[in-house]
N, CA and C atoms as an extended XYZ file, in Angstrom:
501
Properties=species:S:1:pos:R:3:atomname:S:1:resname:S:1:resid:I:1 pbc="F F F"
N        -2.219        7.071       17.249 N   UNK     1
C        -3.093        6.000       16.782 CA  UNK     1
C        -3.339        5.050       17.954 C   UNK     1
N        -4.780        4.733       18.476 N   UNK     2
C        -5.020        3.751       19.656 CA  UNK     2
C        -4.230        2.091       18.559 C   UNK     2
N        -4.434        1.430       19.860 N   UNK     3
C        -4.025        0.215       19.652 CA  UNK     3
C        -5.200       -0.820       18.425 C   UNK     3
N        -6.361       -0.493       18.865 N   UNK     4
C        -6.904       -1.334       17.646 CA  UNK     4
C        -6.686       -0.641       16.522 C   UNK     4
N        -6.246        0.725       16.318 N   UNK     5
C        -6.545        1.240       14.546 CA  UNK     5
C        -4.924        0.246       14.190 C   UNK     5
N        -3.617        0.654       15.007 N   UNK     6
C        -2.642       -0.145       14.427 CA  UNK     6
C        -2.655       -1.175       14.424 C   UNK     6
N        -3.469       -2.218       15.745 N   UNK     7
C        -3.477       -3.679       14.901 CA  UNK     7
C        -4.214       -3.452       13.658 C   UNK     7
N        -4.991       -3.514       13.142 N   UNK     8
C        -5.658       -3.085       12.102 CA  UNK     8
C        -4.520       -2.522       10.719 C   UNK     8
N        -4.041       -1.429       11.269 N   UNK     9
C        -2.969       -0.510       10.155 CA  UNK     9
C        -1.824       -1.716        9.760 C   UNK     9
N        -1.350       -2.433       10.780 N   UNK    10
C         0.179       -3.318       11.026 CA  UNK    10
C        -0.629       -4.620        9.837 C   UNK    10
N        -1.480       -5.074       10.135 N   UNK    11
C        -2.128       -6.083        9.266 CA  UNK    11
C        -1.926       -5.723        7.474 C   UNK    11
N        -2.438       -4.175        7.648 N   UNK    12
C        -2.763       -3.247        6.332 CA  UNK    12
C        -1.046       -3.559        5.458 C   UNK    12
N        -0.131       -2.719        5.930 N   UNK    13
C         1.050       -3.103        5.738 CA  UNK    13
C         2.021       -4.254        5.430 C   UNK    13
N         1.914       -5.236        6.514 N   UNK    14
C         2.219       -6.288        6.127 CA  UNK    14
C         1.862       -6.794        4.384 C   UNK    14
N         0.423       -6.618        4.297 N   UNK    15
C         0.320       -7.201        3.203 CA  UNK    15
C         0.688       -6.662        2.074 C   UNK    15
N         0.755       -5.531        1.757 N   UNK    16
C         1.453       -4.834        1.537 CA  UNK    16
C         3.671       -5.158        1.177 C   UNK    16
N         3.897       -5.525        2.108 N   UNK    17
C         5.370       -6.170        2.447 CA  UNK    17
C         4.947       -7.615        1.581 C   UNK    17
N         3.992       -8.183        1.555 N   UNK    18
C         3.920       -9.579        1.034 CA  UNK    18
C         3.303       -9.187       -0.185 C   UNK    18
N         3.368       -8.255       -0.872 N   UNK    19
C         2.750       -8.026       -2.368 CA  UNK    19
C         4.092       -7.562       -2.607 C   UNK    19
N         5.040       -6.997       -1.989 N   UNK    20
C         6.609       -6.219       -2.181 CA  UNK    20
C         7.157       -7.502       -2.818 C   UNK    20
N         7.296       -8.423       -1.597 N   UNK    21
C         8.070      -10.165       -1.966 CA  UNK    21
C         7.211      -10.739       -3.025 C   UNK    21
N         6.266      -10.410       -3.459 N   UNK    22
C         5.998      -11.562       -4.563 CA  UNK    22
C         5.960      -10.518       -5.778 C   UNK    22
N         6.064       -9.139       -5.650 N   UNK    23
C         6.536       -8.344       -6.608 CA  UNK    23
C         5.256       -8.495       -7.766 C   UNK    23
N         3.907       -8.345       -6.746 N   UNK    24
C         2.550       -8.616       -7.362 CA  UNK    24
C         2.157       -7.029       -7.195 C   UNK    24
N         3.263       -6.398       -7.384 N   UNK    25
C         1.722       -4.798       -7.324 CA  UNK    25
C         2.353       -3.677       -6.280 C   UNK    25
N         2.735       -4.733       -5.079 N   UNK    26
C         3.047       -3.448       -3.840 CA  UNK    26
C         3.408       -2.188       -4.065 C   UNK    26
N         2.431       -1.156       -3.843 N   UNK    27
C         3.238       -0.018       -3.407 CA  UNK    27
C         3.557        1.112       -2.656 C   UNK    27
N         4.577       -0.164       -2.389 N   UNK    28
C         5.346        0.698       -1.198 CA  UNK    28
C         6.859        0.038       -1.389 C   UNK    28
N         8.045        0.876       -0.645 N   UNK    29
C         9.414        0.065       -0.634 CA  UNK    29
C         9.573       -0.106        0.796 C   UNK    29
N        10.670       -1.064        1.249 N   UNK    30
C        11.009       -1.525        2.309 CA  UNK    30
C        10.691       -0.110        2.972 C   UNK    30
N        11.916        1.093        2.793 N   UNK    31
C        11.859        2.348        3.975 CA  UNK    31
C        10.397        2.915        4.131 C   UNK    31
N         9.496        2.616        3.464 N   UNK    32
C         8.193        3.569        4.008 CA  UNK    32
C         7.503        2.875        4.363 C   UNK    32
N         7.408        1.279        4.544 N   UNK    33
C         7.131       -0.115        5.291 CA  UNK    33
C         7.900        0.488        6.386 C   UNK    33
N         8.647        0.160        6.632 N   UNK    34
C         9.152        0.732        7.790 CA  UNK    34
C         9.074        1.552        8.933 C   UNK    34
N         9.027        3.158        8.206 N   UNK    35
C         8.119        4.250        8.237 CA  UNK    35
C         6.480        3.852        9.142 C   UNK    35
N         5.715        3.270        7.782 N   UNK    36
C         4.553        3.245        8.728 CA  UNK    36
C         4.405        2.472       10.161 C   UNK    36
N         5.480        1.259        9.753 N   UNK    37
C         4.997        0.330       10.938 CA  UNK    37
C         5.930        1.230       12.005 C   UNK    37
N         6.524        2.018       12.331 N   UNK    38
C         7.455        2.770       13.252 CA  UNK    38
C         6.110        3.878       13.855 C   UNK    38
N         5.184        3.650       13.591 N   UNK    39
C         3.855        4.879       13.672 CA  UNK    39
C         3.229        3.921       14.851 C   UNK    39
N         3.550        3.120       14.826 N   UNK    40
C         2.371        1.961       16.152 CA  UNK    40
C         3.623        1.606       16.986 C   UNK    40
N         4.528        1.911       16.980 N   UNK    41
C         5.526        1.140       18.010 CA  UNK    41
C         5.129        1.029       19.291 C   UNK    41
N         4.918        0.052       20.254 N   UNK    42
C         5.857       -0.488       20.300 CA  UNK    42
C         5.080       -1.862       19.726 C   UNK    42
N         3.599       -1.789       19.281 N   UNK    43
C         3.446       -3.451       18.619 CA  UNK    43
C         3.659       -3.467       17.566 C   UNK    43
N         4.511       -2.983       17.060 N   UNK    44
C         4.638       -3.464       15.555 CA  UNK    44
C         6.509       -3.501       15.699 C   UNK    44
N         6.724       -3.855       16.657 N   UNK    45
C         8.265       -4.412       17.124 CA  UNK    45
C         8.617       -5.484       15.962 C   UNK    45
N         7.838       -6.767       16.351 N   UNK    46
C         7.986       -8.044       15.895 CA  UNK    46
C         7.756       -7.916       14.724 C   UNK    46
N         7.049       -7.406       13.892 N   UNK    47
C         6.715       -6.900       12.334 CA  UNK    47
C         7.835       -6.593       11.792 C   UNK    47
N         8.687       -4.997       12.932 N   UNK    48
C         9.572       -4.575       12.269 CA  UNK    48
C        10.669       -5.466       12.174 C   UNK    48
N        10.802       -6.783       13.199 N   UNK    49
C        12.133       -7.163       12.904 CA  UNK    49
C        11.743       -8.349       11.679 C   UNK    49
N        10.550       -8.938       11.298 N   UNK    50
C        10.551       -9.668       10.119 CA  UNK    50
C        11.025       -8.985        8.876 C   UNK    50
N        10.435       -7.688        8.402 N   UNK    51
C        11.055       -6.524        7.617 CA  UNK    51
C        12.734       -6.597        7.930 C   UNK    51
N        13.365       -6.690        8.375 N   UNK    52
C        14.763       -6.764        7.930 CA  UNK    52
C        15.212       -7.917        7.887 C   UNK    52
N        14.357       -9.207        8.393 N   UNK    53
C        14.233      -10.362        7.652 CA  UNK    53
C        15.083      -11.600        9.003 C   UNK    53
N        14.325      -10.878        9.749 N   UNK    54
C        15.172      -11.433       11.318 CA  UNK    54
C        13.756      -12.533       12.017 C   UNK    54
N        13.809      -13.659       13.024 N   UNK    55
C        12.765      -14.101       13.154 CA  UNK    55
C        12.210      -13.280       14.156 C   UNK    55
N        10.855      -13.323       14.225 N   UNK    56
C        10.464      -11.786       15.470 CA  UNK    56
C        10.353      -12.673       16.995 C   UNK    56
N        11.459      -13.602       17.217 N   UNK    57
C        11.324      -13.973       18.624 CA  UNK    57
C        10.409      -14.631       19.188 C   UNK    57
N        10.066      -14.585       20.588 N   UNK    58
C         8.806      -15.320       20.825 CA  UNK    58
C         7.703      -14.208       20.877 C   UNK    58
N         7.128      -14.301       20.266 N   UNK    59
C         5.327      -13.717       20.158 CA  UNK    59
C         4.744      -14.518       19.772 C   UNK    59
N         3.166      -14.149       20.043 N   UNK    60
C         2.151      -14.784       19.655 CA  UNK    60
C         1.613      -13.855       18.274 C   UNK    60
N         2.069      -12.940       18.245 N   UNK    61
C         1.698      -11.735       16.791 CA  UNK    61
C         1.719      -12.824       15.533 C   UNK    61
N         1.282      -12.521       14.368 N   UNK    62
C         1.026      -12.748       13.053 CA  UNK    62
C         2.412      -12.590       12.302 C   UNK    62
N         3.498      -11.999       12.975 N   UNK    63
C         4.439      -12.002       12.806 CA  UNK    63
C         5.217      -12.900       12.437 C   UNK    63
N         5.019      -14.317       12.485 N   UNK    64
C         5.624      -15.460       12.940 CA  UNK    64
C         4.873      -16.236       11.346 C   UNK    64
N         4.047      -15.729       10.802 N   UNK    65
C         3.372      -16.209        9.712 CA  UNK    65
C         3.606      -15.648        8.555 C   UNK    65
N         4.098      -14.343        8.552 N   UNK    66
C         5.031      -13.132        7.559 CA  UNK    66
C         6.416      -13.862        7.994 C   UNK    66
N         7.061      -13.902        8.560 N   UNK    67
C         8.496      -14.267        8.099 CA  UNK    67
C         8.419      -15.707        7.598 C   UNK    67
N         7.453      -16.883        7.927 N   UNK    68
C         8.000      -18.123        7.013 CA  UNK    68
C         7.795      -17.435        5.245 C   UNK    68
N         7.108      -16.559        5.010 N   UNK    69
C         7.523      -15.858        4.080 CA  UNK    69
C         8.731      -15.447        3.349 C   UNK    69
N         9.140      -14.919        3.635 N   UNK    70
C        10.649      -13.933        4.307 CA  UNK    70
C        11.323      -15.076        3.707 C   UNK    70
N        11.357      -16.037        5.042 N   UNK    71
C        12.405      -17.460        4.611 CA  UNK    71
C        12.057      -18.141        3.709 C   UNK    71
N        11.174      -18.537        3.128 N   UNK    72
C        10.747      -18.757        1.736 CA  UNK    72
C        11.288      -18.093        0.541 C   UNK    72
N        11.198      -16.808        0.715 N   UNK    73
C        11.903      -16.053       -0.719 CA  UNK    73
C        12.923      -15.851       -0.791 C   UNK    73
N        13.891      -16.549        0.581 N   UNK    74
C        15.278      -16.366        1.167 CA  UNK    74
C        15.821      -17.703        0.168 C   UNK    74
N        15.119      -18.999        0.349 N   UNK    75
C        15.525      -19.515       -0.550 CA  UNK    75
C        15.879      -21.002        1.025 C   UNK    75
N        15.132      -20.052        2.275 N   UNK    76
C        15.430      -20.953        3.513 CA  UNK    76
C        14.765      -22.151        3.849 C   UNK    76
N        13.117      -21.892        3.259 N   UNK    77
C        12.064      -23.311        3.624 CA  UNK    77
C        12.111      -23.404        1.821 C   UNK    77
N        11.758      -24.633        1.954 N   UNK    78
C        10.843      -25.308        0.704 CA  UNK    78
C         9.637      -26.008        0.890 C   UNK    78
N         9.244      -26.333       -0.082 N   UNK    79
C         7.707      -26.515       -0.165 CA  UNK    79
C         7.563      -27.233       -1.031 C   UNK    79
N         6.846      -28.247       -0.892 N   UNK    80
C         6.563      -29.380       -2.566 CA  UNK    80
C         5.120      -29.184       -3.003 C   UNK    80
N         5.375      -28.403       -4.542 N   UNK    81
C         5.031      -27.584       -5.264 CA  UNK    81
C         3.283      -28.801       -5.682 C   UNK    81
N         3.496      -29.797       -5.542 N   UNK    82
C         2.718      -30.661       -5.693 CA  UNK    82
C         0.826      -30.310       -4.990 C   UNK    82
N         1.222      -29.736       -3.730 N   UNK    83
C         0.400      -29.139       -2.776 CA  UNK    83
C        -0.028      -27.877       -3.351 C   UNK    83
N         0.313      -27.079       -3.969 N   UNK    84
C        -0.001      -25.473       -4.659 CA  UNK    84
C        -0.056      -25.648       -5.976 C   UNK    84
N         0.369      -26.492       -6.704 N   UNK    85
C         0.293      -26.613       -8.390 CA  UNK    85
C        -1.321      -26.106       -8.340 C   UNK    85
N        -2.299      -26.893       -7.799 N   UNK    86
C        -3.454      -27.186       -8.546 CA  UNK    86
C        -4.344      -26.282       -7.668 C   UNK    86
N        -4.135      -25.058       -7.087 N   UNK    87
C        -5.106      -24.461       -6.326 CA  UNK    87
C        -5.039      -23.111       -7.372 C   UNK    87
N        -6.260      -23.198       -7.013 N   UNK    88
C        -6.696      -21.779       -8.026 CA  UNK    88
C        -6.346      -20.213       -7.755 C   UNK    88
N        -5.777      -19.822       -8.562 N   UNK    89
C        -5.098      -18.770       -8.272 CA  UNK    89
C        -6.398      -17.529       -7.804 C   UNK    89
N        -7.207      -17.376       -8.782 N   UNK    90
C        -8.227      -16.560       -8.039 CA  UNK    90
C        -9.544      -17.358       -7.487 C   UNK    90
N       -10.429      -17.604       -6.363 N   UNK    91
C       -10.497      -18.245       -5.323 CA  UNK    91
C       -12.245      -17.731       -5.487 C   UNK    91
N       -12.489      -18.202       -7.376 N   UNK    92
C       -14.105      -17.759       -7.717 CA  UNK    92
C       -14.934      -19.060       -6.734 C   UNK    92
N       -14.238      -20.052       -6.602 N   UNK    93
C       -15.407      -21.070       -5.695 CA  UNK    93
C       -14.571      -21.053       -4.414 C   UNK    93
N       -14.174      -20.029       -3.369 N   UNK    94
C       -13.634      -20.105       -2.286 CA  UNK    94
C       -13.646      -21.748       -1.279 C   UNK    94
N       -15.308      -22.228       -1.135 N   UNK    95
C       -15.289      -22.921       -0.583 CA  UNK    95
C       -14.573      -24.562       -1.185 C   UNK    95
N       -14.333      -24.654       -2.636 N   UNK    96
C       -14.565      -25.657       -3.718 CA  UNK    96
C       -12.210      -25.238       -2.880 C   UNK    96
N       -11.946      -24.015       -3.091 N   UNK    97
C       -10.783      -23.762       -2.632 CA  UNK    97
C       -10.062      -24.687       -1.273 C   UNK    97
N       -10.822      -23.799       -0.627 N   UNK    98
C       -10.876      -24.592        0.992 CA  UNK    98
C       -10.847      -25.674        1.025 C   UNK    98
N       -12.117      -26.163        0.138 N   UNK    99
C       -11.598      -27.860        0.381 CA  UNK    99
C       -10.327      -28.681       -0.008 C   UNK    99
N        -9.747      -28.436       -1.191 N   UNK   100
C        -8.865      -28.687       -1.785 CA  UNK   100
C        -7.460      -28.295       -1.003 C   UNK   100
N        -7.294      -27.361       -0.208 N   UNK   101
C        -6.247      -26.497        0.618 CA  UNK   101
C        -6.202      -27.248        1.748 C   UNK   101
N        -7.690      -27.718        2.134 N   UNK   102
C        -7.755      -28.966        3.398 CA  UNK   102
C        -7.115      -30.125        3.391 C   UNK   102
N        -7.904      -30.564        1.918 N   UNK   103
C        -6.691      -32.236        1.615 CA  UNK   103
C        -6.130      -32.302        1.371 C   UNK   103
N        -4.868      -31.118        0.623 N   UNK   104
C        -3.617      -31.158        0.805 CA  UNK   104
C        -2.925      -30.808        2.122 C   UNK   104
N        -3.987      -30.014        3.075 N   UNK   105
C        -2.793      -29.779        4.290 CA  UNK   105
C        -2.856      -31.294        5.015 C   UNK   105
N        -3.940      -32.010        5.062 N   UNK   106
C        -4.063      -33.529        5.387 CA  UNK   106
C        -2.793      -34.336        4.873 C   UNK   106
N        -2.951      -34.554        3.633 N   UNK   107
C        -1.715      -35.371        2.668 CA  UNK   107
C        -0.304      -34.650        3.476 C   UNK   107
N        -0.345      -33.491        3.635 N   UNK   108
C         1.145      -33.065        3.868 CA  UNK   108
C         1.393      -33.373        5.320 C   UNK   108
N         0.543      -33.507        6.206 N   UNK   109
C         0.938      -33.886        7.507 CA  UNK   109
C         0.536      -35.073        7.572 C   UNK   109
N         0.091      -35.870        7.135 N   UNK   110
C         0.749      -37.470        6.887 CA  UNK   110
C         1.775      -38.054        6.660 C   UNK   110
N         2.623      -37.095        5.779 N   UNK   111
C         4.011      -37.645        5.102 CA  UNK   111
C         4.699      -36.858        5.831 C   UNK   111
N         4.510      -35.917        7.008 N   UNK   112
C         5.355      -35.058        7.608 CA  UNK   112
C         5.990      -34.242        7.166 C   UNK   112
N         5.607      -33.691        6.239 N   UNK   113
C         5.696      -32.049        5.633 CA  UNK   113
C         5.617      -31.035        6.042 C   UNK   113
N         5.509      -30.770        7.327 N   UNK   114
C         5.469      -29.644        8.256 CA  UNK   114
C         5.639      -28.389        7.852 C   UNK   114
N         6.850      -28.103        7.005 N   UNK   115
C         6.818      -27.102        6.599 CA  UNK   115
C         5.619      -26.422        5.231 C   UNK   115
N         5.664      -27.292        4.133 N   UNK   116
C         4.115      -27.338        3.124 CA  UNK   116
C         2.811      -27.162        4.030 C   UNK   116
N         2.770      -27.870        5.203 N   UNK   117
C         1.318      -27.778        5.965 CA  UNK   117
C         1.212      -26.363        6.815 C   UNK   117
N         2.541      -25.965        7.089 N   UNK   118
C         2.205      -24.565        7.714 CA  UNK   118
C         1.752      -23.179        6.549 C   UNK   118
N         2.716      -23.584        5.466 N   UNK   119
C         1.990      -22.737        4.735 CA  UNK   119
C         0.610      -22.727        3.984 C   UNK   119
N        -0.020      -24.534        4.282 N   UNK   120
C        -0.895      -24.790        3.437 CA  UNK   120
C        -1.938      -24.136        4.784 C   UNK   120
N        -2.048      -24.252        6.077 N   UNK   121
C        -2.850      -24.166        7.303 CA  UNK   121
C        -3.160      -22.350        7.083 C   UNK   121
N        -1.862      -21.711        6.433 N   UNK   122
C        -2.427      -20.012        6.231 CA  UNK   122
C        -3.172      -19.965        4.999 C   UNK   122
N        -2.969      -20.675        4.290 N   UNK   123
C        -3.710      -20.378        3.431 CA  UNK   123
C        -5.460      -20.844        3.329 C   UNK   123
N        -5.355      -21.508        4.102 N   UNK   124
C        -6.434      -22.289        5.053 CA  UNK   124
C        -7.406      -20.956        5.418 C   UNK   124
N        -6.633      -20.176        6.602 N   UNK   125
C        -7.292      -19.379        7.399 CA  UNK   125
C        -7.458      -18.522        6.558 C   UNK   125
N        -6.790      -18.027        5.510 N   UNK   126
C        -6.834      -16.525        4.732 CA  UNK   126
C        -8.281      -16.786        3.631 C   UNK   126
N        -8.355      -18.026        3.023 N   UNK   127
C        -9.554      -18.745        2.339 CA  UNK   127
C       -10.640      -18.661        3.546 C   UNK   127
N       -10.477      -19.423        4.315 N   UNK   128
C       -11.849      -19.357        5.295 CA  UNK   128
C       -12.547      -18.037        5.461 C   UNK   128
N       -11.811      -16.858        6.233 N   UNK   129
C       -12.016      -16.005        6.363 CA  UNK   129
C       -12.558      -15.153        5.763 C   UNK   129
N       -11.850      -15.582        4.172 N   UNK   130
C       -12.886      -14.786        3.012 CA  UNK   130
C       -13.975      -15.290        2.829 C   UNK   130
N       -14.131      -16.600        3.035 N   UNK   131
C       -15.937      -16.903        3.231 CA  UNK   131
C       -16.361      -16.321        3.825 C   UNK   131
N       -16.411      -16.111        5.094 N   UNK   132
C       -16.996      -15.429        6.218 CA  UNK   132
C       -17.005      -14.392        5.471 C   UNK   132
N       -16.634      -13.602        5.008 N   UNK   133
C       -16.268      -12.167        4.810 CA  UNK   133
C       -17.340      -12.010        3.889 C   UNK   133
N       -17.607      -12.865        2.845 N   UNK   134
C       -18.051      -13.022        1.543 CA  UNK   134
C       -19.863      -13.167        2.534 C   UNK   134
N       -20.326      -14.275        3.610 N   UNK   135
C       -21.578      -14.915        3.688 CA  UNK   135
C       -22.173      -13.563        4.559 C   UNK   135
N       -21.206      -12.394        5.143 N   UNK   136
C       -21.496      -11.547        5.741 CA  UNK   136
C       -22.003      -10.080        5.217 C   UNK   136
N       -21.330      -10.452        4.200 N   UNK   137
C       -21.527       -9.371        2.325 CA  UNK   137
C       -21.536       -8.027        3.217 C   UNK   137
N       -20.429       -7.415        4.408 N   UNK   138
C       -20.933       -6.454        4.595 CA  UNK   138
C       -19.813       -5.156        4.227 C   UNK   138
N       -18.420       -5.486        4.321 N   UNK   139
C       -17.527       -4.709        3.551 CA  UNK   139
C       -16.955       -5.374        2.020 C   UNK   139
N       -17.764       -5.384        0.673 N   UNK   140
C       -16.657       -6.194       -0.218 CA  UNK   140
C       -15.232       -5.604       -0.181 C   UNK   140
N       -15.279       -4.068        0.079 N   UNK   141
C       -13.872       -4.215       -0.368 CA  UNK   141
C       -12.764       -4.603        0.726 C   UNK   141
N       -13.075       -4.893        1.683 N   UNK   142
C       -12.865       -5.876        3.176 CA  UNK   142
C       -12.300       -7.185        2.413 C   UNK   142
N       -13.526       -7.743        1.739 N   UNK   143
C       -13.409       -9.132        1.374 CA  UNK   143
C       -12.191       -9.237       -0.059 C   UNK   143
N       -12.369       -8.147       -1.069 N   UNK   144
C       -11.339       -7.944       -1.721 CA  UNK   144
C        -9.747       -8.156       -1.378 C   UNK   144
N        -9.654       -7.667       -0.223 N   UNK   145
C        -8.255       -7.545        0.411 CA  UNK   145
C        -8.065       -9.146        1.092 C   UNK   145
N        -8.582       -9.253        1.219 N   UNK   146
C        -8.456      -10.884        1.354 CA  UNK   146
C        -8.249      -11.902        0.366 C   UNK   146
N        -9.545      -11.820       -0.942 N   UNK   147
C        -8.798      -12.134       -1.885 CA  UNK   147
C        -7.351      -11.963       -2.390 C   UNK   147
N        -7.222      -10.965       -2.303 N   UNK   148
C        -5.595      -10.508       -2.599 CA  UNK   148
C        -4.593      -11.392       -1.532 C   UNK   148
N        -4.912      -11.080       -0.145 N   UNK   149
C        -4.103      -11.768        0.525 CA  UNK   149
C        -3.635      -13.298       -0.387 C   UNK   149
N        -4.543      -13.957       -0.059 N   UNK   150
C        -4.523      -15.068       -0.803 CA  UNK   150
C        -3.847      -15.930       -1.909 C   UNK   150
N        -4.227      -14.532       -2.756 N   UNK   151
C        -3.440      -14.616       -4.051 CA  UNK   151
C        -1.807      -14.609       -4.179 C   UNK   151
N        -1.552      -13.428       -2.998 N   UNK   152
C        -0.598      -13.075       -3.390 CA  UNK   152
C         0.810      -13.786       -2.068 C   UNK   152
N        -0.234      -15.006       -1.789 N   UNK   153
C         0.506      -15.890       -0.501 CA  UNK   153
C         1.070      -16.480       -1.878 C   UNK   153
N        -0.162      -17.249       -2.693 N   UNK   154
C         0.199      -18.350       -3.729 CA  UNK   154
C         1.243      -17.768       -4.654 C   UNK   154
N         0.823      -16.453       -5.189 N   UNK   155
C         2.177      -16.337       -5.955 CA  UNK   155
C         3.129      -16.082       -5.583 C   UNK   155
N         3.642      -15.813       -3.805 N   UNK   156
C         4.919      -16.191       -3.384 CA  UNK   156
C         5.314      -17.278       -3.725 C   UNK   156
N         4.650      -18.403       -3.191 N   UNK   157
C         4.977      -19.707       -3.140 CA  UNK   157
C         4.931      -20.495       -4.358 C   UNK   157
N         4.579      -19.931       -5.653 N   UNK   158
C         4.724      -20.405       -7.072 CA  UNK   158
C         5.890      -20.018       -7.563 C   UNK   158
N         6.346      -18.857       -7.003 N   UNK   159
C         7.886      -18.431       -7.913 CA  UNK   159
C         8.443      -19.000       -7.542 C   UNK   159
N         8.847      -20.026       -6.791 N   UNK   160
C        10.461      -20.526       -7.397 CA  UNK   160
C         9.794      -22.038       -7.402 C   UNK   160
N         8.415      -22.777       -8.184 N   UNK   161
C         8.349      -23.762       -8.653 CA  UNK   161
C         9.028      -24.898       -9.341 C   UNK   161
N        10.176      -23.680       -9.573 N   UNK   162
C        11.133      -24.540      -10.789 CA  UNK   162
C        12.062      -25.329      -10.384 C   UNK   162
N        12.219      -25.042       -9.364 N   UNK   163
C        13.286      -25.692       -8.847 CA  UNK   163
C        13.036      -26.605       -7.737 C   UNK   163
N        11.431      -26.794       -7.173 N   UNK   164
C        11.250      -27.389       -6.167 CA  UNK   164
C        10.695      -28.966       -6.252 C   UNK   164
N        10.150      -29.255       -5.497 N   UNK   165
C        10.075      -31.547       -5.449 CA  UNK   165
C         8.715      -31.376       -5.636 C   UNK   165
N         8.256      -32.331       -6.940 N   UNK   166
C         6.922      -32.622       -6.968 CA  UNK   166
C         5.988      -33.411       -5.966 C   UNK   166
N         4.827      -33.732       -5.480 N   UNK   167
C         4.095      -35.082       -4.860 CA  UNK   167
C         4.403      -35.972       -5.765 C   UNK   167
């Protein structure tokens, strides 16, 4: 496999690994996650060490945006639920989304929430992107998988609501 099909494939997967953790659908299990991303080595290094739930070091890879994941369902970051209560789970007015994902990542880096604003800043890019994706109308089911991304960031970050600090 050249290098752009596995950046491409390593992206595919991941999300995949983040539908596993929010236990929205994935299917696949950890060993054949594994498996595939072992098919692009050596860039899908840093991938593989988020998959056993390690930080992937210094890179600049996407890697680094999958494990605050990881540490999230670890039970390692928190997040005040205040910022995600009210965003729409499926993302029918994307842009009406975006905005709302904006002024909470604002509010959260005012009060120095760093950690809420990093996850609110992906969810940022994963929304944006599906605009683009959406004003370009040229793969939907491109843009589908994005939706999903999306979705299935938020319902990481909704399961353990119960226990976390309101705004």
């Amino acid at each position: 496999m050249n290098n752009f099909d596995c950046h491409v494939r390593i992206v595919e997967i991941m999300e995949n690994f983040l539908m596993y953790l929010a236990r929205a659908g994935g299917n696949a299990d950890i060993d054949s996650i594994r498996a595939e991303l072992r098919n692009c080595d050596p860039l899908a290094e840093p991938y593989l060490t988020v998959i056993d739930g390690n930080e992937p070091g210094d890179t600049l890879s996407a890697a680094v945006s999958y494990y605050q994941y990881v540490k999230y369902v670890r039970g390692e970051l928190n997040v005040n639920e205040g910022y995600f209560r009210g965003l729409d789970l499926e993302p029918s007015n994307p842009a009406e989304t975006y905005s709302a994902i904006i002024s909470n990542l604002v509010r959260a880096l005012q009060v120095g929430d760093y950690v809420s604003a990093s996850f609110l800043a992906d969810l940022a890019f994963v929304v944006r992107v599906f605009m683009l994706c959406l004003s370009n109308a040229r793969d939907y089911g491109y843009c589908d998988r994005l939706r999903s991304s999306y979705k299935t960031r938020l319902l990481i970050l909704r399961s353990r609501f119960s226990s976390s600090q309101s705004v």
